[in-house]
C-alpha positions in Angstrom: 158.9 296.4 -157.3 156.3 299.3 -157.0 156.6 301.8 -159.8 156.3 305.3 -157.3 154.9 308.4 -159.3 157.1 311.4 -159.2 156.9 314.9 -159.0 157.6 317.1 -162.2 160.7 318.3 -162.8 159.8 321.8 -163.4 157.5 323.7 -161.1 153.6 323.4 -161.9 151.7 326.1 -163.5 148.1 327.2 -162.7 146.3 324.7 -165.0 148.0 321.6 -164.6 146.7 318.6 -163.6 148.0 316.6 -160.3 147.3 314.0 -158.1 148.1 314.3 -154.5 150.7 311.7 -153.5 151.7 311.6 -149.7 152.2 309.0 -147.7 149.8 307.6 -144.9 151.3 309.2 -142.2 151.4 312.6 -143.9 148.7 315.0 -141.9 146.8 315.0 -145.1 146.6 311.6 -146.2 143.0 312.2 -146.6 144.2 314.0 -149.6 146.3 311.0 -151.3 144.7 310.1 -154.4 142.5 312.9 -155.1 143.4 314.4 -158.5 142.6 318.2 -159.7 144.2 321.5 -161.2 146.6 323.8 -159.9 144.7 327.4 -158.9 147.6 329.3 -157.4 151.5 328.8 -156.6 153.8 330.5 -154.0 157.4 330.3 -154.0 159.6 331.0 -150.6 162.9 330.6 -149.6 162.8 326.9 -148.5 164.7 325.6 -151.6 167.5 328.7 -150.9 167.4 326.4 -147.0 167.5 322.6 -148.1 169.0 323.1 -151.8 166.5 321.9 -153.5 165.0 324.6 -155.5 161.8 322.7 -156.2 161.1 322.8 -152.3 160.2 326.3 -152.8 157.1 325.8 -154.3 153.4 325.3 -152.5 150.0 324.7 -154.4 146.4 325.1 -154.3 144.4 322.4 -156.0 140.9 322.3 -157.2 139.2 319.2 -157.3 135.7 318.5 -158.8 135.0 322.0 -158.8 136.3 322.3 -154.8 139.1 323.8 -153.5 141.1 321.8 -151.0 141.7 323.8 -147.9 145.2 322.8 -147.9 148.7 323.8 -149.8 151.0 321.2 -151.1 154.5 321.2 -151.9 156.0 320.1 -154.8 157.2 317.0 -153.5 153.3 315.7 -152.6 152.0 316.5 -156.4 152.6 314.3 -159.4 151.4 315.2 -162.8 148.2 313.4 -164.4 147.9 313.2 -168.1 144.5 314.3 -168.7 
């Protein structure tokens, strides 16, 4: 059996390290795998919607010194050790 990454339990902080993890249907696949730091959070009212708090929380990521043009939820970042 496959040993699936998961997200943190607490929401990230600008500064952390990640890796994208969606899977290969997601509309940014092109994405899974690529690892970089957190550069801004938002929080809505999603969690208040599903009741998971967690799902409240989108991310920017920098990777390599680029920004990915795209924000991910909580759910589609796991933490890298760095």
């Amino acid at each position: 059996m496959e040993d699936v990454p998961q997200p943190a339990s607490d929401p990230y902080q600008p500064g952390d390290n990640v890796q994208v993890y969606v899977s290969e249907t997601d509309p940014d696949s092109e994405h899974h795998g690529k690892e970089g730091t957190i550069t801004d959070v938002l929080q809505d009212n999603l969690g208040d919607e599903t009741g998971r708090e967690l799902d409240s929380y989108s991310y920017c990521i920098e990777t390599s010194g680029e920004g990915i043009d795209v924000w991910f939820r909580h759910r589609a970042l796991v933490p890298v050790s760095q």
